[in-house]
N, C-alpha and C positions, 0 to 999 in steps of 0.2 A: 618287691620295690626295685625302679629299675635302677641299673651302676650309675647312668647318666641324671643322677637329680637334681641339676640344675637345668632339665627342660620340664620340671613339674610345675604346673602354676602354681601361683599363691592360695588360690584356693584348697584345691588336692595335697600340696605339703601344708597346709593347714591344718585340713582333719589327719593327716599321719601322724603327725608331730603330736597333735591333741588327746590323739589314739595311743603312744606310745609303739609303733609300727616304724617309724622315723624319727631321730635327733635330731636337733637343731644343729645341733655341731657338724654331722654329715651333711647335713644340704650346705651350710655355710663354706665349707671344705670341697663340695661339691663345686660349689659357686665363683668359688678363688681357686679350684685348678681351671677352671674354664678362662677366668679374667689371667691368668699365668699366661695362657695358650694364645687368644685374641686380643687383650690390648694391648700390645704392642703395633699391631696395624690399625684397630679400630679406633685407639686413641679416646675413648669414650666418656675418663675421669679423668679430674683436675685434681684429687685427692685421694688417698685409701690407705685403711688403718687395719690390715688382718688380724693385730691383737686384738685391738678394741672389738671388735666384730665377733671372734669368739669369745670373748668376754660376754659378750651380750647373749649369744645361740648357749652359755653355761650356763647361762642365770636361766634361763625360759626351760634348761633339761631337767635343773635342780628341784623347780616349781613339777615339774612332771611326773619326776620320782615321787618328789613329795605328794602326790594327789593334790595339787593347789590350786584351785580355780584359773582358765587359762583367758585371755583374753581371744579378739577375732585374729589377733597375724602373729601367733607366738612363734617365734624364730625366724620370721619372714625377711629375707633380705629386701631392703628395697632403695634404691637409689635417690638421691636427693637431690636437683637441678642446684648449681649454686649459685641461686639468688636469693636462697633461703638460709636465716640464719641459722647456725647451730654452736650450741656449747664446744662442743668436741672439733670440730674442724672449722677452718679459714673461711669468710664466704666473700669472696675473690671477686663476683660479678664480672670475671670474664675481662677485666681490664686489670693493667698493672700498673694502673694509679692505688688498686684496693688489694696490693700482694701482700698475704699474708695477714689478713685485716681477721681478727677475729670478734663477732659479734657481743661474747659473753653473754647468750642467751638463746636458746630454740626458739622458731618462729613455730607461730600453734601449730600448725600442720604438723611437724617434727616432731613436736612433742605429744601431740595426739597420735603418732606413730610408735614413739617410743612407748605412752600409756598401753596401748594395745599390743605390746610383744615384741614390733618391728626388729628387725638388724638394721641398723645403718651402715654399709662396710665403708659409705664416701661422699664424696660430693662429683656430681659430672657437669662436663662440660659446657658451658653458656656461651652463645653470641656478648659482644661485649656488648654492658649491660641491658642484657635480651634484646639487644633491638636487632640488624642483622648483619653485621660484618661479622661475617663465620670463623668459628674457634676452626683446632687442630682435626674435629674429628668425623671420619669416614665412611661411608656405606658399606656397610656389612654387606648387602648382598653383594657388591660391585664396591671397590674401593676405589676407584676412577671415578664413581659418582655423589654428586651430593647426599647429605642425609638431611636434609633441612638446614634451618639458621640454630633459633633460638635454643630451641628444647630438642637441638641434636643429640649432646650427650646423653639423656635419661632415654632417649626412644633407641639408638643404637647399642646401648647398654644391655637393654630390654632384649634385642631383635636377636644379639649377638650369643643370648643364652648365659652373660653375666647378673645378671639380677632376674625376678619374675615381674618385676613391678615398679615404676620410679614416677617421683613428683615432675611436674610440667608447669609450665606457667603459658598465658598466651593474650598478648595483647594486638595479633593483628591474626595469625595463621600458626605460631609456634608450637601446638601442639599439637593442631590436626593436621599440618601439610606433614611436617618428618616422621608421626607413622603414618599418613601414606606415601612416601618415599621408603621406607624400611620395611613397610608391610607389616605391619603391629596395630591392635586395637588402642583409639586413643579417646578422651572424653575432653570436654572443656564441659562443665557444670553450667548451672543456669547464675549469672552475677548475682554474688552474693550470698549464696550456697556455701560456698566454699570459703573462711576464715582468711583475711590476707595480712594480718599482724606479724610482725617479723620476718617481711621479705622484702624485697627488693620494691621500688614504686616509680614506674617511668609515668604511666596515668592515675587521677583520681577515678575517669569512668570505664574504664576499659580494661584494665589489668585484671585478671581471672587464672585462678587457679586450675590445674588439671591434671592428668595422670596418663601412662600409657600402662598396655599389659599384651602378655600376648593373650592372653583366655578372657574372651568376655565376661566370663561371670569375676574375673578378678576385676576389671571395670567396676561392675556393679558393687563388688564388694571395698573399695578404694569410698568411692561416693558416699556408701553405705556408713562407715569408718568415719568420714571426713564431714562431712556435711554439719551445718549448724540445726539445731533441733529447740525447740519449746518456744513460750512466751517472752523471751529476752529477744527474739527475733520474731516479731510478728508479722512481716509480711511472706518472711518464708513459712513461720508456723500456719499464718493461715492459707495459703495458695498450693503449695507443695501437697498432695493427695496421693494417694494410691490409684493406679488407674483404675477404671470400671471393668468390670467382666463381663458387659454387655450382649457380648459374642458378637456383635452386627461386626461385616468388618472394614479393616484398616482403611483408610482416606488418603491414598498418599500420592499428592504433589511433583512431580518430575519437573526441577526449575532446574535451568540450564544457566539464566545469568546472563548477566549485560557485559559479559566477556569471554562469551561462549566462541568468537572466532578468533582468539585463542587456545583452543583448545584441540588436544592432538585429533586426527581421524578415531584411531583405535580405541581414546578415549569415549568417545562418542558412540561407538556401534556398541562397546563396554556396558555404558549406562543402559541406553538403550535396551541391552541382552536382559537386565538384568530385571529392568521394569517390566518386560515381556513377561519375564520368570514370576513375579509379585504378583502379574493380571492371573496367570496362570493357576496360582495359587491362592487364587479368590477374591483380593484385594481390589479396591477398584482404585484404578491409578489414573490419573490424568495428569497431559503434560500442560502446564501455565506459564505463565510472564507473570515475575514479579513487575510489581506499581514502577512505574517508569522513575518515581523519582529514587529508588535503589541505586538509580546510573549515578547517585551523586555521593553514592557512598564512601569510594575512595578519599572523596574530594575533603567530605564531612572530616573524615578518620582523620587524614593530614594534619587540618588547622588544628586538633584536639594534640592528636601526638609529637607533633615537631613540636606544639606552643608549648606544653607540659615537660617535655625532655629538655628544652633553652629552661627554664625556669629549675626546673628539679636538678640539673649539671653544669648550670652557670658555673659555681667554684670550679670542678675538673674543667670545665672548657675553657676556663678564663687563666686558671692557674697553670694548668698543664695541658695546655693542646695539643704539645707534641709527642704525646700519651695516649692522643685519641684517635679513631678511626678517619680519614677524609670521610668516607658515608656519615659518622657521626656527627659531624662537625657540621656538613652540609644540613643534614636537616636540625640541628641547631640553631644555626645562622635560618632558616627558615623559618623556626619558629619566633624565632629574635623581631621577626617581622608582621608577624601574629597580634592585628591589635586585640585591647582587651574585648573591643566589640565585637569582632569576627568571632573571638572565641567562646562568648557568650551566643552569639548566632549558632554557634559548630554547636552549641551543647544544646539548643531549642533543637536543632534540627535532627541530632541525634532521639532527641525526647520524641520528636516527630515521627521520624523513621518507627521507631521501637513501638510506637502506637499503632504504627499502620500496618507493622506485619504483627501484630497481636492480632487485629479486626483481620488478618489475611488468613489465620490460623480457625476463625470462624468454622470455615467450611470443609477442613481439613487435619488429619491428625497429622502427617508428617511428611516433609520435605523428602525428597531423593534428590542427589546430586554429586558432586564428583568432589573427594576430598583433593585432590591438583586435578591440573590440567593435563595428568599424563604420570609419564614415571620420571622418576630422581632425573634431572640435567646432568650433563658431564659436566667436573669439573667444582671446586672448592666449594665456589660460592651458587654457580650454576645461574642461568638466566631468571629474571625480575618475571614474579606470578602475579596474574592478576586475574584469579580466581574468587569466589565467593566465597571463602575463610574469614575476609574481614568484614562481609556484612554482617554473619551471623554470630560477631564477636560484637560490632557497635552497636547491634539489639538487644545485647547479653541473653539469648537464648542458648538453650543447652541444645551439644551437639555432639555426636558419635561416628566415630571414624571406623569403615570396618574392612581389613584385608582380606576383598573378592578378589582383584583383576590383576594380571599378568600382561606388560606391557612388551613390542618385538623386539625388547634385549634381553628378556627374560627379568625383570624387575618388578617388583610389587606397587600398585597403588592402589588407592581405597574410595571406596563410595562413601559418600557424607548423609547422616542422617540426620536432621531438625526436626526440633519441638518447638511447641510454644513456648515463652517463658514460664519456666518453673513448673514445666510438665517433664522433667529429668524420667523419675519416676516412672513412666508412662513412654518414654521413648526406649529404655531400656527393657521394657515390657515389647514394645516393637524389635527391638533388636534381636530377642529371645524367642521372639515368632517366625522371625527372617530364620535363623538358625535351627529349631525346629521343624522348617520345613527344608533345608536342605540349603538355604540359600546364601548363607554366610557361615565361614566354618566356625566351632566353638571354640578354636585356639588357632594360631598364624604358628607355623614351625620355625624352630629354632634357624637363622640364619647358619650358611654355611662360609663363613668366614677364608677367604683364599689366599 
């Protein structure tokens, strides 16, 4: 086993630990000399309870010794975004209108965490409440650069070799832009998938649960864990399938996007390399144009999300303004101006959208495309992206973030993989193909924090 076991994924210290080869107590010990070492620059947590957390990695050794049925993540550290609530810690959202707020109660996610063995050691760091005036915390690889907005804290946690695993939330690009600025595998689930009871709510349609990891198959084992299952949920019970093993193969899509001349040179020959690499590998790839009316996506997202965040933070914005972000405030007053028509138009047109790249999905198993436009921006908050992260969140399709490309500062960014709706399943079957041939590695290394 190696000294360093806080770069094992959740997978691999899963079966250790199950094995009796590995304690929970040693990877957690593991985990928190590393957070000792990097958060101080990385800044990553809003929270952390080292008792609590071996409290937790005792109970999972005790079950061990004892021969006691073990669940999928016994002893697993794994990070919690704080926009979810938890018994055990503050859930802050990121603003200091909510310091110190504690829920008195885990949001399901958490506790379908804790059901399965999880560690919790904390809660990390949030844009104030997710939207994106960026918290305190840093790019692991480069600490001069961005690590994302929203789902900064849980991805740079991840990147930095603090946790193997942590919750995400993503209601425009929060999940899948900061691992690809950190260089870490990230998922946003298909809406709906994913339980959003006891957390944080800036939208009714858009708000989606997610995860980062450095190891794909800890991806896949996150979704696996988390997902909703049976007859209380029929449209996921019925649509959600296993993929085919048809062997015919892969159909994949090269969309670049109605903001494609934003996007860096190096970005571009990147994708490019990579789709080469996928024809090569048998796949037949073409590159397309999404339906023109995609160009109106940004526009759609807007009237949803400004109108919903005036309505959901009218008290904080009304009561305490000078609490709140200028960015916040702006699109606020934004939505302030949101009639209710428009906003019932933003939700047909959303419905619209979501239909047409279903029928676009026809012909096709899966999207390639560039998770940013490049690598991490210098600087806090770093330049305004306008990439295709928020399309494939106001379709609610599932999508997978994977760290292939190395940008010329030496920086990680990631290629974006789509599915159809509620082909998750089946897209993680592609991701696992990409990887078996060579084409995406099976874990992103631990950053080397400076």
């Amino acid at each position: 086993m190696t000294a360093d076991l806080y770069t094992l994924s959740a997978t691999d210290a899963a079966r250790a630990i199950a094995s009796g080869r590995l304690s929970s107590e040693a990877l957690v010990r593991s985990c928190w000399k590393r957070i000792e070492a990097v958060e101080p620059k990385v800044r990553a947590w809003v929270c952390l309870d080292q008792a609590h957390a071996l409290d937790q990695a005792r109970t999972v050794d005790r079950l061990v010794r004892d021969g006691k049925p073990l669940r999928r993540l016994p002893g697993i550290p794994i990070g919690v975004k704080d926009v979810f609530n938890s018994l055990v810690f503050p859930t802050q959202m990121g603003s200091p209108i909510w310091s110190g707020f504690k829920a008195g109660n885990d949001a399901r996610t958490v506790s379908v965490l804790r059901l399965e063995g999880a560690v919790i050691p904390g809660k990390t760091v949030t844009s104030e409440f997710a939207v994106h005036w960026p918290g305190p915390t840093r790019n692991p690889h480069n600490l001069d650069h961005s690590p994302g907005t929203s789902s900064s804290g849980s991805v740079a946690a991840v990147a930095a070799g603090m946790v193997p695993a942590a919750l995400c939330t993503q209601t425009a690009g929060s999940t899948i832009r900061p691992a690809s600025f950190c260089g870490m595998y990230g998922m946003k689930p298909s809406f709906g998938m994913v339980p959003r009871t006891g957390m944080l709510k800036t939208t009714d349609t858009l708000d989606h649960v997610g995860f980062c990891a450095r190891a794909l198959d800890d991806v896949a084992l996150l979704l696996d864990v988390l997902r909703v299952r049976g007859l209380d949920y029929p449209v996921v019970h019925e649509r959600v399938r296993e993929p085919d093993s048809s062997g015919r193969p892969w159909r994949v899509a090269v969309v670049k996007g109605p903001f494609w001349s934003g996007t860096e040179d190096y970005a571009r020959e990147a994708l490019a390399s990579l789709a080469a690499a996928m024809e090569r590998a048998g796949m037949k790839v073409e590159e397309r144009e999404p339906p023109d009316e995609f160009a109106q996506a940004h526009a759609v997202h807007a009237d949803i999300y400004d109108s919903c965040l005036a309505y959901y933070f009218q008290k904080e914005s009304r009561q305490k303004p000078q609490q709140i972000s200028r960015k916040f405030r702006e699109m606020v007053e934004r939505g302030r101006q949101v009639t209710p028509a428009q906003y019932d138009a933003a939700l047909e047109r959303q419905t619209q959208l979501s239909r047409s790249l279903d029928h676009w999905f026809e012909d096709c198993d899966v999207i390639l495309t560039l998770a940013s436009n490049g690598e991490a921006p210098k600087g806090e908050e770093g330049r305004e992206q306008f990439d295709t992260c928020l399309i494939w969140t106001l379709c609610g399709v599932p999508v997978v973030t994977a760290p292939v490309f190395t940008g010329p500062r030496g920086l990680p960014f990631g290629a974006q993989l789509v599915a159809r709706k509620y082909d998750d399943l089946k897209l993680l079957r592609f991701a696992r193909d990409l990887q078996e041939a060579g084409l995406i590695p099976a874990a992103a290394a631990v950053a080397e924090v400076q």
